[in-house]
C-alpha positions in Angstrom: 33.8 0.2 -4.6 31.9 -2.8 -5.6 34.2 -5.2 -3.5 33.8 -3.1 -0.6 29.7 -3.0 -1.1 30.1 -6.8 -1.9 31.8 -7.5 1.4 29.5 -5.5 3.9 26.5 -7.1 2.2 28.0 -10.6 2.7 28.8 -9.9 6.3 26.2 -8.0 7.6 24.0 -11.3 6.0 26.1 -13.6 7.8 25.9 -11.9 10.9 22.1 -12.0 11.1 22.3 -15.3 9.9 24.1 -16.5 12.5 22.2 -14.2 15.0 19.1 -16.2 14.3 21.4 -19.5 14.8 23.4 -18.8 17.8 21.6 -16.3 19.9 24.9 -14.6 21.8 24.8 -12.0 23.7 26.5 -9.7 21.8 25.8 -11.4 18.9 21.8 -10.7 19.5 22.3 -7.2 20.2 24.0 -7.3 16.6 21.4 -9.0 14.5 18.8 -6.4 16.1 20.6 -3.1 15.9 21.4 -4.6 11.9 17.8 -5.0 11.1 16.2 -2.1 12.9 19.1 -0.1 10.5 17.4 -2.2 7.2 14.0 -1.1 8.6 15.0 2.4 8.6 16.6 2.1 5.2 13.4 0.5 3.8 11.2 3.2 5.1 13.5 5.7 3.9 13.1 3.8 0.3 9.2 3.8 0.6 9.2 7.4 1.2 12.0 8.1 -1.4 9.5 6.1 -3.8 6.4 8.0 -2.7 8.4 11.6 -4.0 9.3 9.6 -7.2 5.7 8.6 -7.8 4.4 12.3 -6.7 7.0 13.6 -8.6 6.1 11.9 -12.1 2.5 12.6 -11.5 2.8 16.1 -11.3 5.1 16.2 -14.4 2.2 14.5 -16.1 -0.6 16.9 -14.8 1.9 19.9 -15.3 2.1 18.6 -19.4 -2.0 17.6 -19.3 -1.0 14.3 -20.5 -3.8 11.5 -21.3 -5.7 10.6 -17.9 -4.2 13.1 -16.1 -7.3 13.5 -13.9 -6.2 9.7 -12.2 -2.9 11.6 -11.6 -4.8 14.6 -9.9 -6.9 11.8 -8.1 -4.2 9.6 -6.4 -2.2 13.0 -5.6 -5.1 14.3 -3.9 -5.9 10.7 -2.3 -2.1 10.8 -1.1 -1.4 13.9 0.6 -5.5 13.0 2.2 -4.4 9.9 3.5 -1.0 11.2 5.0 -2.7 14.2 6.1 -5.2 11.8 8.2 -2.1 9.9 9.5 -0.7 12.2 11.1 -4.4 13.0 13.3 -3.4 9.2 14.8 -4.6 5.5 14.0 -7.4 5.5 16.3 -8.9 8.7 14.6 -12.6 8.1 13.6 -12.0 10.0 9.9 -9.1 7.1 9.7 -11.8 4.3 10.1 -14.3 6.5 8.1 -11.8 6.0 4.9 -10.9 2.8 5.6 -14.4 1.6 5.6 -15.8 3.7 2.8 -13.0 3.5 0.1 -9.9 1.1 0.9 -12.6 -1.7 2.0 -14.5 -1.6 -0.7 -11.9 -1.3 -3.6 -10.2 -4.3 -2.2 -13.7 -6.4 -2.2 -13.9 -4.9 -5.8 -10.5 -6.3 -6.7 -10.9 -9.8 -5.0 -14.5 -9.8 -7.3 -12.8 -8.8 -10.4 -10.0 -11.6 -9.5 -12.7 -14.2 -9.2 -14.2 -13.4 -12.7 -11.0 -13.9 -14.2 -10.0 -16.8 -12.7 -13.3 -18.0 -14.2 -12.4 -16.5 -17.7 -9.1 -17.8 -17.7 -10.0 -21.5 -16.9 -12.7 -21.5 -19.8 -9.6 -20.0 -21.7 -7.9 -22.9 -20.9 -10.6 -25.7 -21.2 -10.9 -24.4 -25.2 -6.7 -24.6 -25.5 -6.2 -27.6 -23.1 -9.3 -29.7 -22.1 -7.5 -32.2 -19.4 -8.4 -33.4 -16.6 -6.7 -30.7 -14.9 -8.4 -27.7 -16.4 -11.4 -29.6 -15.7 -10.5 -29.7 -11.6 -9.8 -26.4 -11.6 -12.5 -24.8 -13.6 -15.1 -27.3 -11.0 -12.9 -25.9 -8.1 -13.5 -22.7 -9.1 -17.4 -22.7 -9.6 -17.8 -24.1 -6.6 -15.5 -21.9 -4.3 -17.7 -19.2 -6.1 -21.3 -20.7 -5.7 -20.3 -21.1 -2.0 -19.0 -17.8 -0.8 -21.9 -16.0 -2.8 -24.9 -14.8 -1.0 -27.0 -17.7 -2.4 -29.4 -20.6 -0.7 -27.1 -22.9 -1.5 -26.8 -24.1 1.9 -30.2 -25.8 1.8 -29.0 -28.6 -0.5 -27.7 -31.7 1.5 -24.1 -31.8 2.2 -23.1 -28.1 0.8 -21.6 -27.4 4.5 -19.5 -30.9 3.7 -18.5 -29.8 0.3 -17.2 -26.4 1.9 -15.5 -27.4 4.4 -13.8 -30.0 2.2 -12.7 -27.4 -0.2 -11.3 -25.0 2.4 -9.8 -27.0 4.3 -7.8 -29.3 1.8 -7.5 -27.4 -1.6 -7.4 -23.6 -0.4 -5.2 -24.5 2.5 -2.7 -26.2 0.4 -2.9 -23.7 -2.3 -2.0 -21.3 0.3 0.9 -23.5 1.3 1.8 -24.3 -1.5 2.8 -20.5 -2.5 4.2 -19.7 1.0 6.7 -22.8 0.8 7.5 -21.3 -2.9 8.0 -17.8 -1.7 10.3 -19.3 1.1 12.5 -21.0 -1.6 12.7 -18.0 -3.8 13.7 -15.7 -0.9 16.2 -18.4 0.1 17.8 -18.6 -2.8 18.0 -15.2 -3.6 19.5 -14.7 -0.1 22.0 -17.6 -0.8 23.2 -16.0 -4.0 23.7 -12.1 -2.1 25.4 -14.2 0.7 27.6 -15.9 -2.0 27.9 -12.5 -3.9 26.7 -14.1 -7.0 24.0 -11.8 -7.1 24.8 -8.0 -6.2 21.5 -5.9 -6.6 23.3 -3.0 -5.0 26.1 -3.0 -7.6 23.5 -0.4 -9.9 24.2 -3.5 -12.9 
């Protein structure tokens, strides 16, 4: 069973591989009915995952387990949400939540990110004080001092400095871990193609 799982994963790679490479005809038609079946599959492992985490929730609330009142809260926030979904995307209640909850915890997150970028590069100025550390604690300040709601822009040259930074630094950062993601999903699409690696195998 594992050859034959082995063998459809190779092929069905190869053949949107090569649908990407030599658009055919046929070939095309392939590649497209192939990857509107992964989509399916995918959703189908979302939703499969969403009953999972439901599912161990409610086995903690059902037991009263430690902080089961943040199980009661994401249950309640999940079946909310999905209940809203299905009113449409262009409900007003959909825009209400997004702007009064999602919005907010993900500017909360990005802010607690920022603080602990700045802890961890003190961290690492008291472990390692190079030049590097040094860069990258400055960097950090800065990025900070600039994106806060401060006069900062009244000192000659802070528009330069900002520009500088975002357009050099956070742009190649940004590169920089979209050219490593590439290589990590190339090479973990090399090795299914190859069968070295077989994630559906269960081992």
């Amino acid at each position: 069973m594992r050859i034959v799982a082995a063998f459809v994963a190779i092929v069905t790679g190869l053949i949107v591989l090569l649908g990407y490479f030599v658009p055919a005809g046929s070939l095309l038609e392939l590649r497209l009915q192939l990857v509107q079946w992964a989509a399916i599959l995918a959703a189908t492992a979302v939703l499969v995952g969403v009953v999972s985490l439901l599912g161990v929730h409610w086995q903690k609330i059902s037991t009263r387990q430690k902080n089961s009142a943040y199980s009661i809260l994401l249950i309640i926030s999940l079946v909310t949400t999905f209940l809203l979904g299905l009113l449409g995307t262009n409900n007003p209640l959909i825009s209400l939540v997004l702007d009064g909850i999602i919005v907010p915890a993900e500017a909360t997150l990005m802010a607690l990110l920022a603080v602990t970028l700045i802890y961890a590069s003190v961290r690492l100025l008291r472990r390692r004080a190079d030049s590097m550390s040094i860069l990258f604690l400055g960097i950090a300040v800065v990025i900070l001092l600039m994106s806060a709601p401060l006069p900062i822009g009244m000192f000659p040259g802070a528009d330069v400095v900002k520009w500088f930074i975002n357009e050099f630094f956070a742009v190649a950062g940004a590169r920089g871990i979209l050219i490593g993601v590439a290589l990590g999903a190339l090479t973990t699409g090399l090795r299914v193609l190859f069968g070295v690696d077989r994630p559906y195998g269960g081992k």
